[in-house]
N, C-alpha and C positions, 0 to 999 in steps of 0.2 A: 577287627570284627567283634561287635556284642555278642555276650553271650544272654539269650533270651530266658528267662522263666516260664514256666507253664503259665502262670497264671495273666501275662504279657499278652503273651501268644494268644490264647483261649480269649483275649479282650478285644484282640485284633481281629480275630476270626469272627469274633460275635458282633465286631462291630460292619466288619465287612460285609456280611449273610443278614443282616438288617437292612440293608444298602442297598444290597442285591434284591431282596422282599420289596423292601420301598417302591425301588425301579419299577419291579415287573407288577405290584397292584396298579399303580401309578399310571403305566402304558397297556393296560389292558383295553381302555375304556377306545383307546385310537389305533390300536390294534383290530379292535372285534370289525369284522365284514360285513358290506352292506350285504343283505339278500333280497332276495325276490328277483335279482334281475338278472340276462345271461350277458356271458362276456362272448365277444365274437373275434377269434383269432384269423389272419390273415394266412396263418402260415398253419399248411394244412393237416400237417404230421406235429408230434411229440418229439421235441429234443430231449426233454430231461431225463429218460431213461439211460439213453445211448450214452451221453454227457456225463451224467455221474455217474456208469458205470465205469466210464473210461477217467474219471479223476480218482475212484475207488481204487483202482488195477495200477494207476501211475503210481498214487499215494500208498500204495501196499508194496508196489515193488521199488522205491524211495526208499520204505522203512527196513526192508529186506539188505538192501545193499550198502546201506549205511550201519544194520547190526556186523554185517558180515565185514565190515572198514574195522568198526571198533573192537572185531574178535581180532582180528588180524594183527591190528595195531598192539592191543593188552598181551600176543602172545610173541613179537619181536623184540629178539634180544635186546636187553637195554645194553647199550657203548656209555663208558664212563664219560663225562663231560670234562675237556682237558682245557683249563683254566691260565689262560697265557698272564704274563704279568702287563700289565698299563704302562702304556707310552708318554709319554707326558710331549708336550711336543715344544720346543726351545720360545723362548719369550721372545715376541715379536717385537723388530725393534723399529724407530719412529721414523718421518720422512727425516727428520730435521739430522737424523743420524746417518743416513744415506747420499755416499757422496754421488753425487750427477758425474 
């Protein structure tokens, strides 16, 4: 593992956040919406409320149950790890050495 420098870091960030700049001037122009016109939905109701509320409510109770794993886990005794010795397993020996 490197060990990074400020001054590394700060080059990579700045070069990265330039990148990121580039992109999004870049995709503005195919991004912006046509207007003046209407859109005409077939489907007569709003999903996107209900929908993201309910991936807001999964993804919060996700993050919920996964702090409460990792508090669980950081507060279970550690058991020493018991370190058997290596088996070496006997040299295999050839056909020509095997009597039929």
């Amino acid at each position: 593992m490197s060990v990074w420098s400020a001054r590394s870091l700060g080059s990579r960030v700045a070069v990265a956040g330039s990148v990121a700049a580039v992109f999004l001037v870049e995709s503005a122009q195919g991004a912006s919406a046509a207007t003046g016109g209407t859109v005409e939905s077939s489907v007569p109701f709003t999903v996107a409320g209900p929908v993201g509320i309910a991936a807001v409510a999964v993804g919060a109770g996700g993050l919920a149950v996964g702090l409460l794993r990792r508090r669980k886990a950081s507060k279970a005794p550690v058991t020493p790890v018991v370190v058997a010795p290596l088996k070496v397993p006997a040299p295999r020996r050839s056909q020509a050495d095997n009597p039929a």
